[in-house]
Structures are given as structure tokens and as C-alpha cells.
C-alpha positions in Angstrom: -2.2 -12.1 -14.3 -5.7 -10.0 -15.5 -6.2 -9.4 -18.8 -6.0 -5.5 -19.9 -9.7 -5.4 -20.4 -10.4 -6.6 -16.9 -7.7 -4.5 -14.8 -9.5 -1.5 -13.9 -12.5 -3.8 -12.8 -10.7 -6.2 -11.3 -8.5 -3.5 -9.4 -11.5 -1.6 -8.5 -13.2 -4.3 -6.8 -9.9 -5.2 -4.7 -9.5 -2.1 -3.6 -13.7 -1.8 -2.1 -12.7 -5.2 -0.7 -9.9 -4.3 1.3 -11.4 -0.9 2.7 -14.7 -2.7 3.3 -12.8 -5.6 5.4 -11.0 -2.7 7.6 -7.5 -2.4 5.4 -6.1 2.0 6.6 -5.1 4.9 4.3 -3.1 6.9 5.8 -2.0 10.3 3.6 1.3 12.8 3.6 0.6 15.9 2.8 3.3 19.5 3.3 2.9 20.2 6.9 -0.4 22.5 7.2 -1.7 21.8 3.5 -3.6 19.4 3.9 -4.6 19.5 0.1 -1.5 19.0 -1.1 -0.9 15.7 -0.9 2.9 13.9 -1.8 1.7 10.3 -1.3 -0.3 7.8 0.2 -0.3 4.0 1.7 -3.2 1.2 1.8 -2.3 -1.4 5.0 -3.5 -3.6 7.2 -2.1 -5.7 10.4 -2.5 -9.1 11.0 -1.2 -10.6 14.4 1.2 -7.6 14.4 2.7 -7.8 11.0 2.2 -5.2 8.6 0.5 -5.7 5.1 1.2 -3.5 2.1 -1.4 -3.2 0.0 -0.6 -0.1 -2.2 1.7 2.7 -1.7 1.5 5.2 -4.3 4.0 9.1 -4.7 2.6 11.7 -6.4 6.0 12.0 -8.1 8.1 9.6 -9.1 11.5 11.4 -7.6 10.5 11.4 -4.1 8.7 8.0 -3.9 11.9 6.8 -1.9 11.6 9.3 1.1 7.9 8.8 1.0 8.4 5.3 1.0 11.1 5.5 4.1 8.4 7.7 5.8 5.6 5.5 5.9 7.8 2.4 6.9 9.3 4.1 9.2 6.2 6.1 10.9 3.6 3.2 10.3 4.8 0.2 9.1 8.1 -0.9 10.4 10.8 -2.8 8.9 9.6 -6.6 7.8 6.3 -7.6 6.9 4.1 -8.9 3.6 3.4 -6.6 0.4 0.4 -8.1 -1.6 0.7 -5.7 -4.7 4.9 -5.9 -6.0 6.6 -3.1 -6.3 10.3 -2.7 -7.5 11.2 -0.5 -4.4 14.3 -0.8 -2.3 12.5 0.3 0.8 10.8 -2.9 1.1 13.2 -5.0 0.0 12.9 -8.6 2.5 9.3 -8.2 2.3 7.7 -11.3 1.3 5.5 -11.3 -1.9 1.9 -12.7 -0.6 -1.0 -11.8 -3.6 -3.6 -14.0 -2.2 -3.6 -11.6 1.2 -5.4 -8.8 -1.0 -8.0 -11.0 -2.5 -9.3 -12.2 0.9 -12.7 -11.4 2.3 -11.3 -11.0 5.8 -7.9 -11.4 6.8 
């Protein structure tokens, strides 16, 4: 747990770790708009297993199909999630929090 008055800190500095270290952002954006973006993923691979790091929808209602869509197109069907989510796509996943606060994987 983080305090409240820590979070955005704390966050921030997880988040310049993992890119610094190599973790992917992939976006989905409406065919040839690229400026409109519906959602976007933060993952890495380690010996061929995915890791979820952050998978965020620009709207609520179609987090499920963007969710489907990255699993489907990037991720694939088991592997670890280090930020918990109540999402049915990645239901089976295994819960692994220390993954994120690595220096290298």
C-alpha cells in the first residue's frame, strides 16, 4: 500500500523505471487517426511470458474489447499482471507486484 500523498510520486517513478529497463507501449487508435486514441498497454516479456504492467481505455465501456485486443494481438492468453485490475480478460493471470518494482527483469 502507498500512502495518498506519496502515489503520484511513487507511480511516477515506477512508471520511468519500467520504460527505462525496456518495458513496450503499444497504442489503439481508429484505423487512420492516429490521434485518436481508445486505449493503451505497458508490457514486458520475460523468457516468453507476458507481463502486464498497465492497461488503461479511454472509456470505461469498451475497456473489455480493448482489453480482448491487446491479449489477443500482443499478449496472449496466460502470463503475470504486476498492477491488479478487476478485469475478466485477464482472469488466471497471476498477481506478481514485486515484477514492477524491479531494476531489470
Amino acid at each position: 500500500m502507498v500512502p495518498n500523498h506519496l502515489y503520484y510520486d511513487v507511480q511516477r517513478s515506477t512508471i520511468a523505471g519500467l520504460l527505462g529497463r525496456g518495458a513496450l507501449v503499444r497504442v489503439a487508435h481508429f484505423g487512420n487517426l492516429p490521434d485518436l486514441i481508445q486505449g493503451w498497454i505497458c508490457f514486458e516479456e520475460q523468457a516468453g511470458r507476458p507481463i502486464l504492467h498497465y492497461i488503461y481505455s479511454r472509456d470505461p465501456y469498451i475497456l473489455p474489447t480493448i482489453s480482448e485486443h491487446f491479449k489477443n494481438s500482443v499478449l496472449g492468453n496466460k502470463g503475470l499482471v504486476t498492477h491488479m485490475q478487476v478485469n475478466p480478460a485477464f482472469k488466471g493471470w497471476k498477481h506478481c507486484p514485486e515484477i514492477a518494482r524491479r531494476k531489470s527483469l
